[in-house]
C-alpha positions as CSV (number, residue, x, y, z in Angstrom):
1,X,55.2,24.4,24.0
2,X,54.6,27.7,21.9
3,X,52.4,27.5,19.0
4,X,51.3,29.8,16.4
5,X,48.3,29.9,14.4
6,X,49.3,31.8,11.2
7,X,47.7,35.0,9.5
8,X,44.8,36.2,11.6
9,X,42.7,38.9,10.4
10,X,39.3,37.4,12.6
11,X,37.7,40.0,15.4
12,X,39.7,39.7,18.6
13,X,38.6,40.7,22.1
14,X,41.5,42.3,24.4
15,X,41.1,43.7,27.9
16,X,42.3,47.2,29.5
17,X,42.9,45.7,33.0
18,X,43.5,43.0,35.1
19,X,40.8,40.9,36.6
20,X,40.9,38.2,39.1
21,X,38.3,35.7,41.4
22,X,38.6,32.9,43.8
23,X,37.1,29.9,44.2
24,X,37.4,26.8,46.0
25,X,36.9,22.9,45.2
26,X,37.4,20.1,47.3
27,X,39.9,21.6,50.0
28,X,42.0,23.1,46.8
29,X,42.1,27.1,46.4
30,X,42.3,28.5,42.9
31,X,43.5,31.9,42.8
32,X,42.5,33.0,38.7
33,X,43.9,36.3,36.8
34,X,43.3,37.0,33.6
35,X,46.1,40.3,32.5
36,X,46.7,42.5,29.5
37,X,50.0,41.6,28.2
38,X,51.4,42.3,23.8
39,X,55.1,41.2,24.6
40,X,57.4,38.6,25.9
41,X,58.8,40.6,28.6
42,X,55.2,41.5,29.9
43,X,54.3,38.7,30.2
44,X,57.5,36.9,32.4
45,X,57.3,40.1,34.6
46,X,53.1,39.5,34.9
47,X,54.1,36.0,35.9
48,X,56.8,37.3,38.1
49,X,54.7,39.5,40.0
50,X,52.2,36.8,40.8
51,X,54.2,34.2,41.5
52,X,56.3,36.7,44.1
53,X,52.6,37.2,46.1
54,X,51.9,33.9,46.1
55,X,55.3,32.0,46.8
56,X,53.8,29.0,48.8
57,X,51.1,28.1,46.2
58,X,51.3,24.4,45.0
59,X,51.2,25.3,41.1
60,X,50.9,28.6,39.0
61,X,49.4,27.1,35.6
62,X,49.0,29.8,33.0
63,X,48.3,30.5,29.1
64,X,49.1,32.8,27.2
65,X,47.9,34.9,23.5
66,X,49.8,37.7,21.9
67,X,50.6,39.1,18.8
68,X,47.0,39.5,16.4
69,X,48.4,39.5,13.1
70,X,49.9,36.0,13.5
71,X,48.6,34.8,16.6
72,X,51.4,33.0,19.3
73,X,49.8,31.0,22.2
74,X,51.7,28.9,25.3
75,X,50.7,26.8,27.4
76,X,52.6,25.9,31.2
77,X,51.0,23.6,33.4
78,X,53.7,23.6,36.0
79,X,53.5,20.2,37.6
80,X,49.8,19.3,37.4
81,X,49.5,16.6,34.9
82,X,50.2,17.2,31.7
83,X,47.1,18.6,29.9
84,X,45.6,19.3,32.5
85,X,45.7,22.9,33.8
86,X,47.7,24.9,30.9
87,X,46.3,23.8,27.8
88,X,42.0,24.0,30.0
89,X,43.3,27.8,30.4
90,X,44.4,28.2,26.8
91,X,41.4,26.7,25.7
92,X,38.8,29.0,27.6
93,X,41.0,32.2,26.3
94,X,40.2,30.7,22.6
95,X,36.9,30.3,23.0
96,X,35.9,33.8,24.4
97,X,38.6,34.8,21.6
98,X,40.9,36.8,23.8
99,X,44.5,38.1,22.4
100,X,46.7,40.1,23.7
101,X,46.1,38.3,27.4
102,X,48.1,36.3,30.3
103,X,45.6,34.0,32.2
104,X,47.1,32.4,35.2
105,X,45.1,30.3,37.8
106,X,47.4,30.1,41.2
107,X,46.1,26.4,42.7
108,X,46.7,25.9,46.9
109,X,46.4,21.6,47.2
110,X,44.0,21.2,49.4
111,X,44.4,17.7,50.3
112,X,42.1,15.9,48.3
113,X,43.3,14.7,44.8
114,X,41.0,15.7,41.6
115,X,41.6,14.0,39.2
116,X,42.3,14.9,35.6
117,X,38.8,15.5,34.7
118,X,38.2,17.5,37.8
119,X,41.4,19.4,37.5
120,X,40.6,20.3,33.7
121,X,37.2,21.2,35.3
122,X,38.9,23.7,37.4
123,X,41.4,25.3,36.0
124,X,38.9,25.9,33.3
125,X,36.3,27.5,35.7
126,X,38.9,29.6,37.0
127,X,39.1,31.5,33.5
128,X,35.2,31.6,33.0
129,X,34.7,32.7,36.8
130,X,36.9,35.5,36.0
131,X,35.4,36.3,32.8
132,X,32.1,37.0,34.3
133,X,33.2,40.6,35.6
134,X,35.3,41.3,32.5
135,X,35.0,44.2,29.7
136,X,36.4,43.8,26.7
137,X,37.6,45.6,23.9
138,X,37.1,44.4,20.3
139,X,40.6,44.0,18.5
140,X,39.7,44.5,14.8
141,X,42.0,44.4,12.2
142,X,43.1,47.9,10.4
143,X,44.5,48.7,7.0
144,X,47.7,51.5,7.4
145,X,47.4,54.5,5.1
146,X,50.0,56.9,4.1
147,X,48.3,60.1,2.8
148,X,49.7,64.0,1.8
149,X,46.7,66.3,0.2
150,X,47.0,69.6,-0.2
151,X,45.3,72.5,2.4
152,X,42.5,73.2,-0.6
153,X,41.5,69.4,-0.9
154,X,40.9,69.0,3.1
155,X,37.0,69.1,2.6
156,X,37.0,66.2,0.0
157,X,39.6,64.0,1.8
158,X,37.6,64.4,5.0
159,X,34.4,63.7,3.8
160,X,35.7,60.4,1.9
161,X,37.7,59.3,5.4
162,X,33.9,59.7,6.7
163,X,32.3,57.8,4.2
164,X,34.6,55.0,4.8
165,X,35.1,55.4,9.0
166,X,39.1,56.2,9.1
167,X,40.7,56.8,12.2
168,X,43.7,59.2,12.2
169,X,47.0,58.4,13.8
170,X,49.6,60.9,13.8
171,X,49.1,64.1,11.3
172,X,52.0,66.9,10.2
173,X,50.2,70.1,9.0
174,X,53.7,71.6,6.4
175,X,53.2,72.6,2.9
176,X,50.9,69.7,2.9
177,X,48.6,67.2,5.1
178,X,50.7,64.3,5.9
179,X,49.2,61.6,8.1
180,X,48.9,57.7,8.7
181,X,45.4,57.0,8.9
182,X,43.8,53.3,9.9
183,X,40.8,51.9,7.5
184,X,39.0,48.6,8.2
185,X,40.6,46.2,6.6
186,X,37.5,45.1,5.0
187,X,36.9,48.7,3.0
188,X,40.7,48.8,2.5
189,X,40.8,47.9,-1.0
190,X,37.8,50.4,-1.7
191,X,39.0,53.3,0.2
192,X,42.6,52.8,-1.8
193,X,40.7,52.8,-5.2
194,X,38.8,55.8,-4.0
195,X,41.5,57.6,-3.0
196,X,43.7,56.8,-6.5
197,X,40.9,58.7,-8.0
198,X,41.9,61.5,-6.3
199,X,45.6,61.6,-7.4
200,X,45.1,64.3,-10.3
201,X,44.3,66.7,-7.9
202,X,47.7,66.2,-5.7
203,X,46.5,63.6,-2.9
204,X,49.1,61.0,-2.6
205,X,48.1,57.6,-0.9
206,X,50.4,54.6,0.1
207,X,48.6,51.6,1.1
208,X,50.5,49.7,4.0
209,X,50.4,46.7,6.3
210,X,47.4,45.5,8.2
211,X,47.3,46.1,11.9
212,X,45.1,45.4,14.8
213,X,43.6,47.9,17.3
214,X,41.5,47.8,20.1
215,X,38.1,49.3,18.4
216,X,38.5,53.4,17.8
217,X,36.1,55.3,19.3
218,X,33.5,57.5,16.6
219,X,33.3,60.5,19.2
C-alpha cells in the first residue's frame, strides 16, 4: 500500500549509487540492494532488473521513498508474511532518513522456517548491512529565486548571494542578469526581504517554490 506523509521540509539523506551485501541466516540467502531511484518508472525498471538476475529467488521484498517535498513510501512484501519483510525494509530506510531510494532484499529459502520475528530480523539486517558501506548525500530543502539585476549592480548582488550561501542554477547574461538561484529555505524569507531592498536600484526578485537538492558544493 502507498502512503504519503505530507509536506516535508526535514534534512533528507539520498545516495549517488547502488549498494549491495549478502548475508546468510539459517540455510536462507538474503541478497540486499539499496538504489537511487526519484520516479515511478525507475523504480519498476530497478525492480525489473533485479528480479531478471535473480529469477529463481523465493521472494524479492522491497520498499521504496521518493518525492522530498511530500514524501511517497511503499511497501511489497511479496509472499513472506504480511509485515514482515516490506514494511522491516521501509522502516530501516526511515530511520537512517533516506529519500529518493529503492531498497530491495532478494531472500533464497533455505529450508528452515524463521519465523516472523526472525524474518523482520532479517530483512531488516539486510538494509543496515548494506548501509554500512554507504555515502550519502544530504537532501536539504531549497527556496527557488527568480532574479534580473543590471551589469553595474553585479558586485552588490554577488556579495549578498555570499552572505546568504546561494547556489546558481541556470544564468542568461542579455541586457540584464537573469538567473534562478537556490537559497536555504531557512534564510529564504531574509534573503527575499534583502533583496526587495534592492529593487530601487533595478534588481528584480521573484520568490518561488521550495525544492530539495542533494547538498551544493561551496567550491
Amino acid at each position: 500500500m502507498e502512503r504519503s506523509e505530507g509536506q516535508v521540509k526535514l534534512n533528507l539523506n539520498g545516495i549517488l549509487e547502488t549498494y549491495t551485501s549478502t548475508f546468510r541466516e539459517k540455510g536462507s540467502k538474503f541478497i540486499s540492494y539499496l538504489i537511487p531511484v526519484q520516479h515511478d518508472d525507475e523504480i519498476q525498471d530497478a525492480l525489473k532488473a533485479v528480479r531478471s538476475k535473480y529469477p529463481d529467488a523465493t521472494h524479492h521484498c522491497y520498499a521504496w521513498r521518493i518525492n522530498p517535498s511530500q514524501i511517497r513510501e511503499f511497501s511489497q512484501d511479496d509472499g513472506e508474511p504480511s509485515g514482515t519483510a516490506g514494511l522491516p525494509i521501509l522502516a530501516r530506510l526511515k530511520s537512517h532518513q533516506l529519500i529518493n531510494i529503492l531498497g530491495i532484499v532478494v531472500r533464497y529459502y533455505g529450508g528452515t522456517k524463521l519465523g516472523k520475528t526472525g524474518l523482520i530480523k532479517s530483512y531488516s539486517y539486510g538494509i543496515d548491512l548494506t548501509m554500512t558501506d554507504v555515502k550519502t548525500v544530504l537532501i536539504k530543502p531549497y527556496c527557488t529565486f527568480s532574479i534580473t539585476y543590471p551589469y553595474h549592480d553585479s558586485k552588490t548582488v554577488e556579495h549578498l548571494m555570499k552572505t546568504f550561501d546561494i547556489q546558481p542554477g541556470d544564468i542568461r547574461y542579455t541586457d540584464n542578469v537573469n538567473g534562478e538561484f537556490f537559497c536555504p529555505a531557512e534564510l529564504a524569507e531574509r534573503f527575499d526581504e534583502r533583496l526587495r531592498e534592492l529593487e530601487w536600484c533595478g534588481v528584480n526578485a521573484v520568490k518561488k517554490q521550495i525544492i530539495h537538492l542533494a547538498e551544493m558544493s561551496h567550491g
